[in-house]
N, C-alpha and C positions, 0 to 999 in steps of 0.2 A: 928223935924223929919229929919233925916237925907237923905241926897237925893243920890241918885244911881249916881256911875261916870257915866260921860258921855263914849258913847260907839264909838270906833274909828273905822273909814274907811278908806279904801284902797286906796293908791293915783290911782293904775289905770297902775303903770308902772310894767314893766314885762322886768328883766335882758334880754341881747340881746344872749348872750352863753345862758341861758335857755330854750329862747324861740329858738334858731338853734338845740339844742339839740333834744327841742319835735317835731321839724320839719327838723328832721335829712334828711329823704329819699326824703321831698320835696326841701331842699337845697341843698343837691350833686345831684340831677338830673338837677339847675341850673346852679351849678360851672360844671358839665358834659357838657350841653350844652354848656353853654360860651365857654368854654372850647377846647371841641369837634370840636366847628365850628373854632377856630382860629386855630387848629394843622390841620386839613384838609385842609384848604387853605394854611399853610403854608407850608405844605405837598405836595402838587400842584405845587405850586411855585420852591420848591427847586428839586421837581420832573424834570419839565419842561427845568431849567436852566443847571441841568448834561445833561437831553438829547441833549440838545441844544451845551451844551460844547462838549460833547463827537462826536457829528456829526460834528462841526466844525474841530475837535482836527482829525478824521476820511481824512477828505475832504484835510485837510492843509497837512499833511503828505506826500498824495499822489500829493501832489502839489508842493511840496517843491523838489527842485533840489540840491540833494547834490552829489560831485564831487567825484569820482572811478574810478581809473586806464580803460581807454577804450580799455588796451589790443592791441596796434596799428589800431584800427577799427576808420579811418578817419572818414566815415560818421557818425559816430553814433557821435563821438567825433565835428562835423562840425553838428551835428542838434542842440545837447545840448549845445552849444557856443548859439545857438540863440534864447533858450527857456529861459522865466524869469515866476516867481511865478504868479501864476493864480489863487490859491485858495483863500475861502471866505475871507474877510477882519472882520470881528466881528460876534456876534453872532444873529445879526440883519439878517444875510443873510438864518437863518434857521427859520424863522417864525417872527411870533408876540411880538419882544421880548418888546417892548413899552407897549404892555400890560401885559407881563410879571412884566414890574417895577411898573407899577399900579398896580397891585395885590398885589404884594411885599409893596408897601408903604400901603396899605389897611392890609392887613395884619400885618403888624409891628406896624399902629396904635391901629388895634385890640389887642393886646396883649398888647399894652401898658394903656389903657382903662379895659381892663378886671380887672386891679388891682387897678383901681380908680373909687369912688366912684361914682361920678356924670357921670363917662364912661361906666360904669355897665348900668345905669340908661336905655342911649342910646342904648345902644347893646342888654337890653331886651325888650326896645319898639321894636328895630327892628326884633329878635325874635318872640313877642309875641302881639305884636299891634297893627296886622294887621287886626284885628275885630272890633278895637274902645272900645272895653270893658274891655282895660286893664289901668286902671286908674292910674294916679300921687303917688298917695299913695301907689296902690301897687306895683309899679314900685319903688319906694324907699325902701319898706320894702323889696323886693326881692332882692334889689342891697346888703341893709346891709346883711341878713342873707345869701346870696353868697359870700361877702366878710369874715364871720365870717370863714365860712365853708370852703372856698378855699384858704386863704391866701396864703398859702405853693406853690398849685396847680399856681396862679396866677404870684409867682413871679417867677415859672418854668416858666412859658408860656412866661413872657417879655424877660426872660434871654436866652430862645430859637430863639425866632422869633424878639425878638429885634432890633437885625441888618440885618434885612433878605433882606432892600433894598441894603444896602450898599456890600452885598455878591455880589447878584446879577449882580449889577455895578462892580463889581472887577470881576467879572466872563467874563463879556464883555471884560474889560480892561485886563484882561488875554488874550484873544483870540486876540485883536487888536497887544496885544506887540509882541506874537507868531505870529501874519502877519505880522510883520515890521521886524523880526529878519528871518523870512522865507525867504523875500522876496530880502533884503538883502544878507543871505545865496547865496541864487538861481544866484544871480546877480553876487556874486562873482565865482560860481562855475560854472557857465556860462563862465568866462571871462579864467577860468584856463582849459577849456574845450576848447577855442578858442587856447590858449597859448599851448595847447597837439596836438592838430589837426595841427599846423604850426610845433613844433617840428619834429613829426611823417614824415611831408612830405618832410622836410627838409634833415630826415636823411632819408630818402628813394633815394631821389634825390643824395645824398652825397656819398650814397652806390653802387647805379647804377653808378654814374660816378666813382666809386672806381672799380667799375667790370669793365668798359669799359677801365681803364687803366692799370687793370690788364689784361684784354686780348688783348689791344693792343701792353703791353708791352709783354705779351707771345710769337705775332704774331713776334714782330719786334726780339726776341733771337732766336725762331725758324729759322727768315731767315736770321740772325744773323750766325748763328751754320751752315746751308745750305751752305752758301756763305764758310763760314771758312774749311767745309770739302772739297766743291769745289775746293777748292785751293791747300788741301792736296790731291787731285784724281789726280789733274791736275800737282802738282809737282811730283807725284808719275809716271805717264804715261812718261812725260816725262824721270826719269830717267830709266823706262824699257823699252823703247822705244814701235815698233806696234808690237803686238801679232799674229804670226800665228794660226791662232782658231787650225786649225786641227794638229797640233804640242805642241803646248802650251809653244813656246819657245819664249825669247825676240826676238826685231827687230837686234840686232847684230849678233847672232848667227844666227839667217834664212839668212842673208847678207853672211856668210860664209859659210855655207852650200848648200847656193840655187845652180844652175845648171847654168853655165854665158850662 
């Protein structure tokens, strides 16, 4: 009698693209999550660091002494000789920025775990485990079927936020090299402000005793010219000798006219 093949069973395994397929809307609402929470804080971060730049960038401007014709205006030219840069020196001076690079390193690790497997893991117990009921197991099957599902999404997320500490820090070290070149600036145009202020008074002094020798020289040809006409009055009287007023004749002809 012939006997029936034996009948085959099912190993039990189940493709992992199939099984994300029929768990389509529960897998992208984890790569969403994951996801979600790492652009947000990284979001935050790169929020915080323009505000932070742009108030320093704000502050140092108005700090910065740069040098412009003072127009002969000694005093102004004699305050700004002795002003030197005062604004903020880094971005440390507009908050928390310490914590700003802690967040920034938390976040560049999260993006960089969101695309690793055993990182996934962690990021959904943190997520989701905070009840105690979210088990090892399924904490693994959630990480593959997020990774299947987000890959793409993932390697955006590291390639964004990746270096988001290292901005950060360059963002500081921006602000620091703009206060060392401000400050500098300032010091120089301070010094060219002292050097305008001495010129200015120098040629004022130069000028005043330029006036005072020209109206001394004026005085002295005035009486110069006085004296020289003097002299022509004086050789002139002599040769018409005294004037009779009421005649209007010389002193020789009243000499031979007069009555002896």
């Amino acid at each position: 009698m012939a006997t029936s093949p034996a009948r085959r069973t099912g190993t039990g395994f189940v493709n992992l693209a199939d099984w994300t397929r029929a768990n389509a809307g529960a897998s992208n609402a984890l790569v969403d999550r994951l996801a979600g929470d790492v652009n947000a804080q990284g979001t935050l971060v790169d929020r915080d660091v323009s505000r932070m730049s742009n108030q320093f960038q704000d502050a140092a401007d108005l700090a910065n002494i740069r040098y412009e014709d003072p127009g002969g205006d000694v005093a102004r030219a004699r305050y700004l000789s002795n002003v030197s840069y005062a604004g903020p020196k880094s971005l440390y001076d507009f908050g928390d920025f310490d914590g700003v690079l802690d967040r920034a390193d938390r976040t560049e690790s999260a993006a960089q775990r969101a695309g690793d497997y055993y990182g996934r893991q962690a990021a959904l117990q943190d997520a989701y485990g905070g009840t105690g009921a979210y088990t090892p197991g399924q904490q693994r099957l959630d990480s593959a079927l997020a990774g299947v599902a987000g890959a793409q999404r993932f390697a955006d997320l590291n390639q964004r936020w990746g270096g988001l500490y290292n901005r950060a820090q360059n963002a500081d070290l921006a602000a620091r090299n703009t206060a060392n070149a401000y400050t500098q600036g300032s010091a120089e145009a301070a010094t060219r402000y002292g050097q305008e202020a001495d010129r200015i008074v120098a040629a004022r002094e130069a000028a005043e005793r330029e006036a005072e020798r020209n109206q001394w020289q004026a005085e002295e040809d005035a009486a110069r010219r006085q004296r020289e006409q003097d002299v022509i009055n004086r050789d002139r009287a002599r040769r018409q000798g005294p004037v009779n007023p009421g005649e209007g004749q010389g002193y020789d002809d009243w000499r031979r006219n007069r009555i002896p």
